[in-house]
VOGU-3710 file (C-alpha; in Angstrom, 3 decimals, decimal comma):
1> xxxxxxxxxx> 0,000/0,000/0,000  2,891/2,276/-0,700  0,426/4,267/-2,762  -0,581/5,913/0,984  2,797/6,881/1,767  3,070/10,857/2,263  -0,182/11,306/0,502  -2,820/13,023/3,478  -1,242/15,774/5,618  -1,310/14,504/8,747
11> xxxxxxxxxx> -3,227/17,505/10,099  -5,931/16,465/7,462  -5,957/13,131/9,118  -6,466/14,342/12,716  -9,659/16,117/11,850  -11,134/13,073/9,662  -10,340/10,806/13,126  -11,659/13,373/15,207  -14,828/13,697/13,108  -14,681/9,409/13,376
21> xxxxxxxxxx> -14,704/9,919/17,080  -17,479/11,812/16,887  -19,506/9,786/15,379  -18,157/6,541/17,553  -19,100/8,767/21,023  -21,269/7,250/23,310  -24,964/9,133/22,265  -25,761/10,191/25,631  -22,461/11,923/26,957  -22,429/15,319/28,359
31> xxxxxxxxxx> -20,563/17,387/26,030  -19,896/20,551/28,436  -19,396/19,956/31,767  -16,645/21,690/34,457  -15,337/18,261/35,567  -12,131/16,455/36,382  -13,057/14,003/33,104  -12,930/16,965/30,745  -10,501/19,070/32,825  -8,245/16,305/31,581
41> xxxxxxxxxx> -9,280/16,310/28,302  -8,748/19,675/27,804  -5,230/19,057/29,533  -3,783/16,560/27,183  -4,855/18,443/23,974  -2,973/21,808/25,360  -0,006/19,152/25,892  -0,928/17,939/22,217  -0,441/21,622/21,254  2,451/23,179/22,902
51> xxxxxxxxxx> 4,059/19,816/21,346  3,210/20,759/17,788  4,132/24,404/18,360  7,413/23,420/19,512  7,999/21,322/16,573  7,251/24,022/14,533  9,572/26,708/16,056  12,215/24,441/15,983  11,732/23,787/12,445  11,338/27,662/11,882
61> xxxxxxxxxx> 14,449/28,379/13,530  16,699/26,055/11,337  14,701/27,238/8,233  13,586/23,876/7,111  10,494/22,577/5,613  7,687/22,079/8,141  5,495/20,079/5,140  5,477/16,458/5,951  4,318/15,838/2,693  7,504/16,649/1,020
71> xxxxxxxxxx> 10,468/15,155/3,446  12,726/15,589/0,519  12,481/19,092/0,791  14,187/19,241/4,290  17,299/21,665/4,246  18,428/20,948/7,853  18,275/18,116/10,487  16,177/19,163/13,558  17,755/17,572/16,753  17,763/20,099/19,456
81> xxxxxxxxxx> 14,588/21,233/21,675  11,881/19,422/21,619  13,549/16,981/19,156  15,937/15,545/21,665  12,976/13,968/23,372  10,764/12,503/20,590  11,762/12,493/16,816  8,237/13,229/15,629  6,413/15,939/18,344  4,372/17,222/16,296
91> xxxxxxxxxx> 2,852/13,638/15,435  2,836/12,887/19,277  1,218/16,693/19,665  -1,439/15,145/16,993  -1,861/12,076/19,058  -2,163/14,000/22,211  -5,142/16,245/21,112  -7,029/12,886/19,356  -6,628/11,362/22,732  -8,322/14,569/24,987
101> xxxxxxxxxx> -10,831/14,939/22,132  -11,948/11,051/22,911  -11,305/11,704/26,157  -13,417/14,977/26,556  -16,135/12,628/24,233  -16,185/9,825/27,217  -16,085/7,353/24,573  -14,187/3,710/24,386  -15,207/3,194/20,754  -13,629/6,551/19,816
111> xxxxxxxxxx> -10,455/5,992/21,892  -9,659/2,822/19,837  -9,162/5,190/16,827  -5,822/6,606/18,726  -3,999/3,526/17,954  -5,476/3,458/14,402  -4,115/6,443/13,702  -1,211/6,292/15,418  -0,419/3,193/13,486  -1,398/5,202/10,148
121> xxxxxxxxxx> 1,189/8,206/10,840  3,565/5,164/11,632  3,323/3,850/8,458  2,567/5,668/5,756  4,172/9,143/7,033  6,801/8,683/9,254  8,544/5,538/7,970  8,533/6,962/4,378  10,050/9,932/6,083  12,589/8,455/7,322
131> xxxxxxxxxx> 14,003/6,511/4,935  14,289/10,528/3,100  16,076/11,432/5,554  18,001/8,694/6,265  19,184/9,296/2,613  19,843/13,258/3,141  21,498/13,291/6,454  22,981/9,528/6,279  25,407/8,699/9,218  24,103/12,001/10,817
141> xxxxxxxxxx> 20,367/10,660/10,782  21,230/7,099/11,894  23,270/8,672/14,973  19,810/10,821/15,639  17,668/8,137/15,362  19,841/5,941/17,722  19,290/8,625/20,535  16,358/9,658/20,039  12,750/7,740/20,307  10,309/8,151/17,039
151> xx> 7,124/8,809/19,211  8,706/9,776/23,187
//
């Protein structure tokens, strides 16, 4: 199924599974309520979001391509800040606000899309993306990826 490889921005993604979720969510759930079950829903997407922010900066900062869709378009190896904990934060950050979204929905059928799509960005995004820039950065890639976890 190479034919999925880099082909739906993962931000794309996150908003189909999050409109999946949706539709999974148990029927009868409160939706807005002030408690501890959607304080920390709320919680782990702000996590999810500083996480893709940070990504971002970092990328900003070495002027490199933030567009996952075109990994052969990245000028310079991101390995500092947020990078030195987790190799894809932005994916995680992705991850993160799924997970508080299907949290916030109180819903066990929506929650087993986290995996699903976590296994997705796996796959056809961040694999293909490595093997890029495994060929760009070579010995200076393989040394990263050594180090450094793909998801945290």
């Amino acid at each position: 199924m190479k034919f999925l490889e880099l082909k739906i921005p993962p931000l794309l993604l996150l908003i189909a599974f999050m409109a999946g979720a949706w539709l999974l969510r148990a029927p009868n759930a409160p939706l807005i309520a002030i408690n501890f079950h959607n304080m920390l829903a709320v919680i782990v997407g702000l996590i999810g979001l500083l996480a893709i922010m940070l990504g971002v900066f970092h990328f900003h900062q070495k002027k490199t391509s933030v567009d996952p869709r075109f990994p052969d378009q990245t000028s310079s190896l991101v390995a500092h800040g947020i990078y030195r904990f987790s190799r894809n934060p932005m994916y995680l950050g992705f991850a993160l606000i799924l997970t508080g979204w299907c949290v916030f929905l109180a819903s066990l059928s929506a929650a087993l899309l986290v995996p699903v799509f976590m296994f997705y960005l796996d796959r056809w995004q961040i694999q293909p993306e490595e093997r890029i820039l495994e060929s760009i950065f070579k010995q200076e890639y393989l040394a990263y990826k050594a180090r450094v976890r793909r998801w945290l």
